[in-house]
C-alpha positions in Angstrom: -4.0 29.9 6.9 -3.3 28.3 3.2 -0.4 26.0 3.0 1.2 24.4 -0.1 3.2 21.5 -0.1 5.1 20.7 -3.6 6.2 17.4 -4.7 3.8 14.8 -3.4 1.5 13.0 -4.9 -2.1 13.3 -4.8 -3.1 10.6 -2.9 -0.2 11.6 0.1 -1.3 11.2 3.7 -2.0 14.0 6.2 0.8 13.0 8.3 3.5 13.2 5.7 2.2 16.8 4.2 2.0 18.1 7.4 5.9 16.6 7.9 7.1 18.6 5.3 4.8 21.6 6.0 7.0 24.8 6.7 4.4 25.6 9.4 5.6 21.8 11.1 8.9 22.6 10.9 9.2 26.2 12.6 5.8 26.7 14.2 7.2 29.8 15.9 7.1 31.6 13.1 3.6 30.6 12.1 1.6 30.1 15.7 1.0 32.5 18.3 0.2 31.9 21.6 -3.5 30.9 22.2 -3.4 29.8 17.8 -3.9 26.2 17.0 -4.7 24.6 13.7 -7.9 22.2 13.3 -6.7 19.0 12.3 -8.8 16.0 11.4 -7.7 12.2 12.7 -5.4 11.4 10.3 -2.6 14.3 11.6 -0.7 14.1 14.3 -1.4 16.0 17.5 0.9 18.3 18.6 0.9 22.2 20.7 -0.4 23.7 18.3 -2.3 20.5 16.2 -5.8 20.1 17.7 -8.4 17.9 16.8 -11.4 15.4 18.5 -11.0 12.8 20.9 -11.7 9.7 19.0 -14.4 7.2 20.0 -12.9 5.2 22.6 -11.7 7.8 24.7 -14.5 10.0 24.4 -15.6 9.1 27.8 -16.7 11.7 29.9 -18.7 14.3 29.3 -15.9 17.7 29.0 -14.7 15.5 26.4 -17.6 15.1 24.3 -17.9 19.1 25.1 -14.9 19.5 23.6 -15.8 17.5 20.4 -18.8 19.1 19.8 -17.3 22.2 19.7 -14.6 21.1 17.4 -17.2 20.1 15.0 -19.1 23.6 15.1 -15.8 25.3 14.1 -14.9 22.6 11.4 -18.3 23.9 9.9 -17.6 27.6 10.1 -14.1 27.0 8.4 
């Protein structure tokens, strides 16, 4: 999926774009059940925003699982 945000300036943070993203503010329309969007640290998690545990809570081993696999499909994208 390719998303465009107008108006913001180049140095904007993750969490604001994704605010005013049209796919934050009727996911419905955009996400299907099962569909999730790889997001980095800087977004903010939601249903359908996914992304790695960071350090700290990165503590058992399903966890570290999970962002290892993370990382395998942030290389294929």
């Amino acid at each position: 999926m390719t998303n465009f945000v107008f108006g913001c300036a180049g140095g904007a943070p993750d969490t604001l774009l994704k605010t005013l993203s049209e796919w934050s503010e009727h996911p419905n329309v955009f996400f299907s059940a099962g569909h999730y969007l790889l997001g980095d640290e800087e977004m903010l998690y939601t249903r359908h925003v996914i992304g790695p545990f960071q350090r700290a809570e990165c503590t058992t081993a399903a966890k570290r699982k999970k962002n290892y696999q993370l990382a395998r499909l942030q290389v294929k994208s």
